[in-house]
C-alpha positions in Angstrom: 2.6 -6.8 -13.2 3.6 -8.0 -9.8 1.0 -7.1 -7.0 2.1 -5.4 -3.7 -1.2 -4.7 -1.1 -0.5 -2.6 2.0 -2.5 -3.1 4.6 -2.8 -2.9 8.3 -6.1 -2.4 9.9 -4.4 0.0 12.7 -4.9 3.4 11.7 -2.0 6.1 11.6 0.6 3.5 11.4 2.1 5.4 8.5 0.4 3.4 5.4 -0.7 5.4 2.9 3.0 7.6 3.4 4.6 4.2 2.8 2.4 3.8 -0.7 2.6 7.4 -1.8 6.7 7.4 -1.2 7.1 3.5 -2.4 5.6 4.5 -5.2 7.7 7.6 -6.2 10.8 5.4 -5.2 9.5 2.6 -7.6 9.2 5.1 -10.1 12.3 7.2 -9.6 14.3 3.5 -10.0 12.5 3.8 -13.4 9.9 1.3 -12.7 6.4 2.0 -14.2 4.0 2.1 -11.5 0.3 1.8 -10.6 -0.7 3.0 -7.5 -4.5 1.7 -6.9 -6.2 4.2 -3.7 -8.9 1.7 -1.9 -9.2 3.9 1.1 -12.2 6.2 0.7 -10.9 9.0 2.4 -8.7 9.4 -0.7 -5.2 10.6 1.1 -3.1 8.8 -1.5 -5.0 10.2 -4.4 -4.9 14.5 -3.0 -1.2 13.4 -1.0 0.0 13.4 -5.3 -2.1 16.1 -6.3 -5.0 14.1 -7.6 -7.4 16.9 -7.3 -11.5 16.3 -7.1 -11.9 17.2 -10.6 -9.4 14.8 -12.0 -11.0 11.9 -10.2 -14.1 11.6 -13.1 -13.2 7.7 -12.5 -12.6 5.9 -9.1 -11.9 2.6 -7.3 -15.5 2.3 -7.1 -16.0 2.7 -10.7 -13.7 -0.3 -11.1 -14.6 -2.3 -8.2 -18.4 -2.4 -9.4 -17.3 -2.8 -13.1 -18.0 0.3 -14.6 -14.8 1.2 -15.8 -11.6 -0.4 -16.4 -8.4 -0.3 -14.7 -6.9 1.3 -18.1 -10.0 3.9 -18.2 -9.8 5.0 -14.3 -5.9 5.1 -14.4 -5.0 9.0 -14.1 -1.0 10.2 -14.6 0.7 11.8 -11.9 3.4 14.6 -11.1 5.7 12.1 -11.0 7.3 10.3 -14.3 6.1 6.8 -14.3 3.7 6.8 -11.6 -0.1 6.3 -12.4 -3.0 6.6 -10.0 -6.5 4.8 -9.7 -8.5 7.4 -7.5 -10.6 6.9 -4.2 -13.8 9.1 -4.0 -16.2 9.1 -1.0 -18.4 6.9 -3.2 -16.0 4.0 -2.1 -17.1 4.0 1.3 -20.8 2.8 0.5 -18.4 0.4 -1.5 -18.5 -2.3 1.3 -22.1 -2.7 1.5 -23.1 -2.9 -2.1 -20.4 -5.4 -2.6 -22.3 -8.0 0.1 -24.3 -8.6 -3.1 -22.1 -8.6 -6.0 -20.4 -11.7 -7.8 -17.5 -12.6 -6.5 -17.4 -9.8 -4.5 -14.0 -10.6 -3.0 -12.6 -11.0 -6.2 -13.5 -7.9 -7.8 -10.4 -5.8 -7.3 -8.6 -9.5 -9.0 -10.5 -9.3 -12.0 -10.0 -5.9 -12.5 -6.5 -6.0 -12.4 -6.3 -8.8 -14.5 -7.7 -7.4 -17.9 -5.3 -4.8 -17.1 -3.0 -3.9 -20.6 0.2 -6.1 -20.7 3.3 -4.3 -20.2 1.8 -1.0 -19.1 2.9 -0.9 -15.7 6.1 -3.2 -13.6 4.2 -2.9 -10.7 0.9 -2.1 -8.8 0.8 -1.1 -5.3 -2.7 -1.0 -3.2 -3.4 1.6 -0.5 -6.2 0.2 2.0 -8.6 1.7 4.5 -7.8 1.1 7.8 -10.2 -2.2 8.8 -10.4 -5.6 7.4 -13.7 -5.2 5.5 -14.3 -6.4 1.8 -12.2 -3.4 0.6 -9.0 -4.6 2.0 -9.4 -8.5 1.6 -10.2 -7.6 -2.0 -6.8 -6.3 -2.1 -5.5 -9.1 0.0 -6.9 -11.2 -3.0 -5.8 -9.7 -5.5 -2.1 -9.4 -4.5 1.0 -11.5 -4.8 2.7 -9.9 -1.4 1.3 -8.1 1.5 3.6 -5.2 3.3 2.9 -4.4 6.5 3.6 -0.9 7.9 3.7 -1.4 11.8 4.0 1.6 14.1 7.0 1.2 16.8 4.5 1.3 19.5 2.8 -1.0 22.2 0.0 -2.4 20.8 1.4 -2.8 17.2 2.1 -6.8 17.8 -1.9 -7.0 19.0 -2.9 -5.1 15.3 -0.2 -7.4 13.6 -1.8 -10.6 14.9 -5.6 -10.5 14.3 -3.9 -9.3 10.4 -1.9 -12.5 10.1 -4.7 -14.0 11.2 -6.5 -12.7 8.4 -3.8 -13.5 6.0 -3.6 -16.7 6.6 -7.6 -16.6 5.9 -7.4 -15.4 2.6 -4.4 -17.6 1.8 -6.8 -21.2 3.0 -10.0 -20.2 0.9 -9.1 -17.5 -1.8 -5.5 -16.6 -2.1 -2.9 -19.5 -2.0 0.0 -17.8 -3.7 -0.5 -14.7 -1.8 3.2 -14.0 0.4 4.4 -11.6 3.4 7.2 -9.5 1.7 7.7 -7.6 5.0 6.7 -5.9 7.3 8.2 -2.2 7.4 8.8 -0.3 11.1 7.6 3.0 10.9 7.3 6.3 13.0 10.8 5.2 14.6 12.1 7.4 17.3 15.8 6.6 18.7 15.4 8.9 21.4 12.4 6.7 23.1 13.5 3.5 24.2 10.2 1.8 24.0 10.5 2.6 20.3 13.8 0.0 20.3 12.0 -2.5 22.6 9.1 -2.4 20.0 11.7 -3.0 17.0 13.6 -5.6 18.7 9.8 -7.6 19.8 9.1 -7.1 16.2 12.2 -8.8 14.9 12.7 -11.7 17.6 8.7 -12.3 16.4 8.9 -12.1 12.7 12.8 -12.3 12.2 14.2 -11.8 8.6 10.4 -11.0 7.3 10.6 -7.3 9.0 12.6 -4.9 6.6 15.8 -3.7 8.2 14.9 0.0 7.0 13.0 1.6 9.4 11.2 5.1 8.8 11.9 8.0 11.0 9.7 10.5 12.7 10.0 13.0 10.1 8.3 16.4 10.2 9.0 16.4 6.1 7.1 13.5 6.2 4.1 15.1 7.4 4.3 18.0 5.7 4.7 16.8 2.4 0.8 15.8 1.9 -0.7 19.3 2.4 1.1 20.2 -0.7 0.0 17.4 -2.7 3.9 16.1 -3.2 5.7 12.7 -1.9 7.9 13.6 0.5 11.0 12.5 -1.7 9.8 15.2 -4.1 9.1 17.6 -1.4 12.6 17.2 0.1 14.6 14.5 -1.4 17.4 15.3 1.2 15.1 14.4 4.3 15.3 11.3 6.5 12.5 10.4 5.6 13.2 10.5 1.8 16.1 8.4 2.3 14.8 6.4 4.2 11.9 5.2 1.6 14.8 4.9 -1.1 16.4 2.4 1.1 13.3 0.4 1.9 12.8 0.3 -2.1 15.6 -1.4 -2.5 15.1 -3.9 0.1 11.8 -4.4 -1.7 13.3 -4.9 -5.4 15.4 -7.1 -4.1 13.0 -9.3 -2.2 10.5 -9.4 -5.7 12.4 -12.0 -7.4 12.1 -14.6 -4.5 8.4 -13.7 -5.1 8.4 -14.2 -8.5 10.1 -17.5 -8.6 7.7 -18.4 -5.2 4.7 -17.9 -7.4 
């Protein structure tokens, strides 16, 4: 099962769309998918129309090892996705871990008693910090993707997490890669939008996808009624443009693969 983590710790840079609709690509390319939601405000989870109810087992039930990835996983709308719920008990999740066994490598050891064969891929949606939730997910992955806002301060945000990922890859994580770094919330009508894109890619070159994701209202809309945007409208900018940036993904997996 290859490992995908998406992370930034920059809030409303367009994160836990990029899961939710990577995942329904993933899915719709007829890849079987786990999605794992390690953000306790849940988004990804009710943004697929994981309700309350459904969520009897949680990220936190698997981070502290009381249930298993197999046991928590719940099936989606969508054909071939699966879903590992966030509840708010995940955000006391970051204390509790402090004094845990290898409490950076929970989220690692979880994944791998995972069942062989179930799922091609897992995706992991993280909060919005660098706390124990998300370098357990930086641990446990074979790639990071990087969602980065076309905005000012996005090269700041994008520094102190390289920073970070180079961290994890020194003490816990050696074969941990960038797959890319994806430019979202793109406007072609601002020109500091283009300036960002173009600082972005003389920075970080052929590592920054050369999809980027609109402004979309269908974007935004499509979480209040618990649907992916490409199921929501499929014909959107948006849509298409997450299609695209799946394919740029598949095709960057096997360098990964032969990497690790």
């Amino acid at each position: 099962m290859i490992r995908i983590t998406i992370a930034n710790q920059k809030g409303g840079v367009g994160k836990t769309t990029s899961a939710i609709n990577l995942s329904t690509a993933l899915a719709a390319m007829g890849w079987r998918v786990l999605l794992i939601d390690l953000d306790p405000q849940g988004n990804a989870s009710t943004g697929l129309g994981v309700g309350q109810g459904q969520r009897t087992r949680s990220t936190y039930d698997v981070l502290m090892g009381e249930a298993t990835v197999a046991e928590a996983a719940i099936a989606t709308k969508i054909p071939r996705l699966d879903i590992v719920a966030a509840t708010v008990d995940l955000s006391g999740a970051e204390i509790e871990l402090v004094e845990v066994d290898r409490r950076s490598n929970r989220l690692a050891d979880a994944l791998d008693t995972a069942p062989l064969g179930r799922w091609d891929v897992c995706l992991v949606d993280c909060p919005p910090s660098l706390g124990l939730l998300t370098i357990n997910a930086l641990v446990a992955a074979e790639s990071l993707l990087v969602p980065m806002q076309c905005e000012f301060f996005a090269l700041e945000g994008l520094s102190q997490l390289l920073r970070t990922y180079e961290r994890i890859r020194s003490k816990f994580n050696p074969g941990l890669s960038i797959l890319g770094v994806a430019m979202t919330m793109y406007d072609r009508r601002n020109r500091l939008t283009e300036q960002v894109a173009d600082d972005v890619r003389a920075c970080l070159g052929a590592a920054v996808f050369e999809t980027v994701i609109p402004r979309n209202v269908r974007l935004s809309e499509a979480p209040s009624h618990g649907l992916p945007a490409l199921i929501y409208d499929h014909r959107c900018s948006g849509s298409e443009a997450y299609m695209a940036l799946a394919r740029e993904v598949i095709g960057r997996l096997p360098q990964l693969k032969v990497a690790a």
